[in-house]
C-alpha positions in Angstrom: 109.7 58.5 -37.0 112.9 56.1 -36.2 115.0 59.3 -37.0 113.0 61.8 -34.9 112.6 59.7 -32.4 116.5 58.6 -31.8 117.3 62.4 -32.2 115.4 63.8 -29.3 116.2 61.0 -27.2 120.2 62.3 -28.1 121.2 58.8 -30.0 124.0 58.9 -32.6 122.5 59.3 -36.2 125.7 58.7 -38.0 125.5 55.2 -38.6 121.6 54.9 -38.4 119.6 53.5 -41.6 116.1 53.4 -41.9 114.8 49.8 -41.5 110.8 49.1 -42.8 111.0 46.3 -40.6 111.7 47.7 -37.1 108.5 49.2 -35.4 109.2 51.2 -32.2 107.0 53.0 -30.0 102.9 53.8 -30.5 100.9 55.9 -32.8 100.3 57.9 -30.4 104.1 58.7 -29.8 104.8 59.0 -33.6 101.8 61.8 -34.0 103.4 63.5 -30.8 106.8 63.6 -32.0 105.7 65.1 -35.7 103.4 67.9 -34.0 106.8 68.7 -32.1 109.3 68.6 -34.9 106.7 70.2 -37.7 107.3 73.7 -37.1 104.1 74.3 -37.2 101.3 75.8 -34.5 98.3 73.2 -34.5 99.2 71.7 -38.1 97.0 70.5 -40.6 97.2 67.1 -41.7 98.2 68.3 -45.3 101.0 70.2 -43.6 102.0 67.0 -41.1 101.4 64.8 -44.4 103.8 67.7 -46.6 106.2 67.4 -43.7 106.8 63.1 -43.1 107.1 63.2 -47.4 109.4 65.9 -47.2 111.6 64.9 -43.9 111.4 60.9 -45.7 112.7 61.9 -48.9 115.4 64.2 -47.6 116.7 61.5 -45.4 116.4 59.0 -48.0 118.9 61.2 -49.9 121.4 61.6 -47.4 121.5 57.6 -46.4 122.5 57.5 -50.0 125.1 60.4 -50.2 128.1 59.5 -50.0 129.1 63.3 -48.3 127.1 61.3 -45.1 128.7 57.8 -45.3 131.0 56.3 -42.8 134.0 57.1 -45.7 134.0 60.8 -45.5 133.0 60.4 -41.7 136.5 58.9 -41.4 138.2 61.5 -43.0 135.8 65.1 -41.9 134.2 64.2 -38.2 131.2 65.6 -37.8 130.8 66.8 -41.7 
């Protein structure tokens, strides 16, 4: 949701890290923005559960690569 939420509102993602700790916005405004960014017409809750597991552990994988840390952002902008 922190991710989703910063890219539609057009915030820089580069240096962004996913923090358990910080709690923005409502429920309501988390379900909203996951029916928009699903890809899917009036989504199941399997799909909108398949989607959060699959969007979390993709970004969990690129905070940890090191093709999308601030060294190689240095070097290739906007790799």
């Amino acid at each position: 949701y922190q991710y989703l939420r910063k890219y539609k509102r057009g915030e820089n993602l580069d240096h962004f890290l996913f923090s358990p700790e910080m709690t923005e916005g409502t429920e309501e405004e988390c379900l909203k923005l996951l029916l928009e960014f699903c890809g899917r017409h009036n989504p199941s809750w399997t799909e909108l559960s398949n989607f959060t597991h699959f969007l979390n552990f993709q970004l969990s994988k690129c905070e940890k690569s090191i093709f999308c840390s601030q060294v190689v952002g240095r070097d290739f902008q906007g790799f």
